[in-house]
C-alpha positions as CSV (number, residue, x, y, z in Angstrom):
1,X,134.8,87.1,63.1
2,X,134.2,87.1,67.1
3,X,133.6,84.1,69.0
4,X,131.2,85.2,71.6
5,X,130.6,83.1,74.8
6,X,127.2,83.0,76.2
7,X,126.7,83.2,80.0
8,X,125.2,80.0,81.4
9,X,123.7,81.4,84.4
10,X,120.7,82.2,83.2
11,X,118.1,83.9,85.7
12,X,114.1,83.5,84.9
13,X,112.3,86.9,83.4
14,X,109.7,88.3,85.5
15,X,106.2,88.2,84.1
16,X,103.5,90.9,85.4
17,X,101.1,89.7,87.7
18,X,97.4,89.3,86.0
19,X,95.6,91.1,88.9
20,X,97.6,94.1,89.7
21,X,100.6,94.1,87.4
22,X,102.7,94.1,89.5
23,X,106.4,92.4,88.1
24,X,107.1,88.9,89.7
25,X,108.9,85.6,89.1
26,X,106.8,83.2,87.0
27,X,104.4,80.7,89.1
28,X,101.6,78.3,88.2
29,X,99.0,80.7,89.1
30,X,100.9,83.5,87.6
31,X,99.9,85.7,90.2
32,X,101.6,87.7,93.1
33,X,101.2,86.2,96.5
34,X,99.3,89.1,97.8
35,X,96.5,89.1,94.8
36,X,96.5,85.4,95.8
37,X,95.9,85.7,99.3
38,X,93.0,87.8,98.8
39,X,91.6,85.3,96.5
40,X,92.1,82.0,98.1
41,X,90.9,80.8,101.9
42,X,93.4,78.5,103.0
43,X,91.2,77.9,106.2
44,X,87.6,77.3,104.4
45,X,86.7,74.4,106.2
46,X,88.4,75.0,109.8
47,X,86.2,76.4,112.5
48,X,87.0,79.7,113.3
49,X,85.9,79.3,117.0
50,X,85.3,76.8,119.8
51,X,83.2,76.6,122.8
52,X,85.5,76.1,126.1
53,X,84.3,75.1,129.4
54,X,85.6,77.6,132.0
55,X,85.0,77.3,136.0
56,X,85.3,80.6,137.3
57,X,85.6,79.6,141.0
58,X,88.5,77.4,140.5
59,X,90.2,78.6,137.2
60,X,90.2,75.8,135.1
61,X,89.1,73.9,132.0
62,X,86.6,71.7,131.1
63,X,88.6,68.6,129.6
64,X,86.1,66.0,127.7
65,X,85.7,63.2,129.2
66,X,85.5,64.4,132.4
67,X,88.6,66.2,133.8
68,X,89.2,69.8,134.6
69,X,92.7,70.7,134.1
70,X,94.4,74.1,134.9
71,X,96.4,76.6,132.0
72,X,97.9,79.7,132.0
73,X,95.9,81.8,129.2
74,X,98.2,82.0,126.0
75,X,100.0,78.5,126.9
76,X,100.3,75.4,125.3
77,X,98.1,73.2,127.3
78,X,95.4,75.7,126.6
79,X,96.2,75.6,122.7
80,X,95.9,71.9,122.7
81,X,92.5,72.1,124.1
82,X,91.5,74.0,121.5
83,X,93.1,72.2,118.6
84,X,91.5,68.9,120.3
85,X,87.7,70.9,120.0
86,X,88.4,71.7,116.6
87,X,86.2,69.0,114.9
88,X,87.5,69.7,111.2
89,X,90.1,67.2,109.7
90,X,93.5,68.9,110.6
91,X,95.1,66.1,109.4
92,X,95.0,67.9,105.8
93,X,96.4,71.4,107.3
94,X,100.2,72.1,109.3
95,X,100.0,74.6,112.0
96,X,102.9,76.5,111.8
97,X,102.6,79.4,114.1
98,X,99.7,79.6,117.0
């Protein structure tokens, strides 16, 4: 008789995802992370837009309490602004690219 040796490195199956079928590695949902993007809103809650103060005449913005500071569109001065108008709890979200 012949002593065979199992291998150790065992590597997980790969179940079928339950909304498309598609074959991936076995998560709690036990779906594929496209079928679960279309199904879950990770932003339900956030506002999706802000009102901004903008003075035309000298090219800045309206910072509450009562300061108008200047910002290059697309910086991050101007995205702080923003995030500080947001009025949703983003304490339970991380930003992770703007």
């Amino acid at each position: 008789m012949e002593y065979m040796a199992e291998s150790t490195d065992r590597s997980p199956g790969h179940i079928l995802c339950c909304e498309c079928g598609v074959p991936i590695s076995p998560n709690p949902a036990n779906i594929c992370v496209a079928c679960l993007r279309s199904k879950v809103d990770i932003s339900q809650g956030i506002p999706k837009q802000v009102s901004i103060s903008f003075c035309k005449q000298c090219q800045r913005y309206f910072q509450p309490p009562g300061t108008w500071i200047q910002c290059a569109l697309e910086s991050r001065e101007l995205l702080a602004l923003c995030l500080k108008k947001i009025k949703a709890p983003l304490s339970k979200v991380r930003l992770v690219d703007a």
